[in-house]
C-alpha positions as CSV (number, residue, x, y, z in Angstrom):
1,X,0.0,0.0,0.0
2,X,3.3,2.1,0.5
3,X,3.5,2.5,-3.3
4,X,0.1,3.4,-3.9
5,X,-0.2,5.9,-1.1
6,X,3.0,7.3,-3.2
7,X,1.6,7.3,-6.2
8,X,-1.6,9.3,-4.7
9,X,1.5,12.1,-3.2
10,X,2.4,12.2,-6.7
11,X,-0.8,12.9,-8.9
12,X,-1.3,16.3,-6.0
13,X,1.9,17.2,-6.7
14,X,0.9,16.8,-10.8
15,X,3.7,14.5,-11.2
16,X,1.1,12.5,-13.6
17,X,3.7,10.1,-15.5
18,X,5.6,9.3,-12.4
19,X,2.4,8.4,-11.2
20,X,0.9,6.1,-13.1
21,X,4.3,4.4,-14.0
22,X,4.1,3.6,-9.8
23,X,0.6,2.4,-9.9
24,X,1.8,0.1,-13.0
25,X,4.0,-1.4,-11.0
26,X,2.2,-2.2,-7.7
27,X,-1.2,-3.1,-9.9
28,X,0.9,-5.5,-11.6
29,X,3.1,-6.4,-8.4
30,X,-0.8,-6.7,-6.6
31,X,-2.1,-9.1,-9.1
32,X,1.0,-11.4,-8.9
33,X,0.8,-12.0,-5.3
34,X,-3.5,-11.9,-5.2
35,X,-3.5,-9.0,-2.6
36,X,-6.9,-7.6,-2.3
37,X,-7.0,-3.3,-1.7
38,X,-9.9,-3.0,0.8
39,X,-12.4,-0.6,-0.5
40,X,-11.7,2.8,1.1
41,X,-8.2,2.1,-0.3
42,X,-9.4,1.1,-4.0
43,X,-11.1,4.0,-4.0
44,X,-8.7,6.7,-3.1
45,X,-5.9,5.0,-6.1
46,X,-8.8,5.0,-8.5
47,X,-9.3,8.9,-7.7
48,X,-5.9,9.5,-8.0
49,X,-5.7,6.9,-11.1
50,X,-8.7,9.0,-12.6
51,X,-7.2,12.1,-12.3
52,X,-4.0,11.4,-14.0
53,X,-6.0,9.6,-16.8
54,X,-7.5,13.0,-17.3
55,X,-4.4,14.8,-17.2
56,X,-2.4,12.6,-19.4
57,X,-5.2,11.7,-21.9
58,X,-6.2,7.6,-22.2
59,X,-3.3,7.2,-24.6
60,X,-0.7,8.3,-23.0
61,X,-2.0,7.4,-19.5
62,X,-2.4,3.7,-20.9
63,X,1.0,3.3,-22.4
64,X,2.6,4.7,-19.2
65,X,0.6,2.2,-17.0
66,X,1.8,-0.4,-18.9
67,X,5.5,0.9,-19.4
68,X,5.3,0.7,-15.4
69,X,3.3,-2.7,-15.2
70,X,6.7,-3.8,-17.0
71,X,8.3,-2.4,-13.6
72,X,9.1,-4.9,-10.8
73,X,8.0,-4.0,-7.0
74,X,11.4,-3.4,-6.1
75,X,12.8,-1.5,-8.7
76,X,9.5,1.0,-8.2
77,X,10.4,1.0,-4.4
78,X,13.8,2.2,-5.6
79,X,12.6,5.0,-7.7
80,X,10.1,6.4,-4.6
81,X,12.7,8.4,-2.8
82,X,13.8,10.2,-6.5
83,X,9.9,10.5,-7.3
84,X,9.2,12.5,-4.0
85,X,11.8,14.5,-3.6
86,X,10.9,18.2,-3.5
87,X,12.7,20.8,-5.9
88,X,11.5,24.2,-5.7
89,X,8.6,25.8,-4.3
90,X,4.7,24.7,-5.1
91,X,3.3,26.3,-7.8
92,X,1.2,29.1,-6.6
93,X,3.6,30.0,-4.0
94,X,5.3,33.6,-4.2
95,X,8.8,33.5,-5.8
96,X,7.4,30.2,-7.8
């Protein structure tokens, strides 16, 4: 649930591709080992899933997703700390 929670951290920050290429990877990671997201869970990754859909467009949101489903668990669990890290200020923040 780790990667999901980052991949929801991601899609506020508009980090789309990053994203989805995480929830590629656990989906995919998920399905291998038959782990079950309980339904409060499902349904805050398929709000954030939704969102980046929108963003990205089904195309491209589909051939990230896949590009990330491609990904195993602990080579997304590498990329986390890279993905989160903050550089610069928000946008909407003064100076940003």
């Amino acid at each position: 649930e780790r990667l999901f929670t980052a991949a929801r951290l991601l899609v506020t920050r508009g980090r789309f591709e990053e994203a989805v290429t995480l929830l590629g990877a656990v989906e995919a990671a998920r399905e291998r080992i038959c782990y079950r997201l309980i339904a409060p869970v499902r349904s805050l990754v398929n709000a954030a899933a939704d969102k980046a859909e929108r963003e990205l467009g089904a195309i491209q949101y589909q051939a990230v997703l896949e590009a990330g489903r491609q990904l195993e668990a602990d080579v997304a669990f590498a990329l986390v700390p890279r993905m989160l890290s903050v550089t610069g200020l928000p946008s909407g923040w003064p100076g940003s």
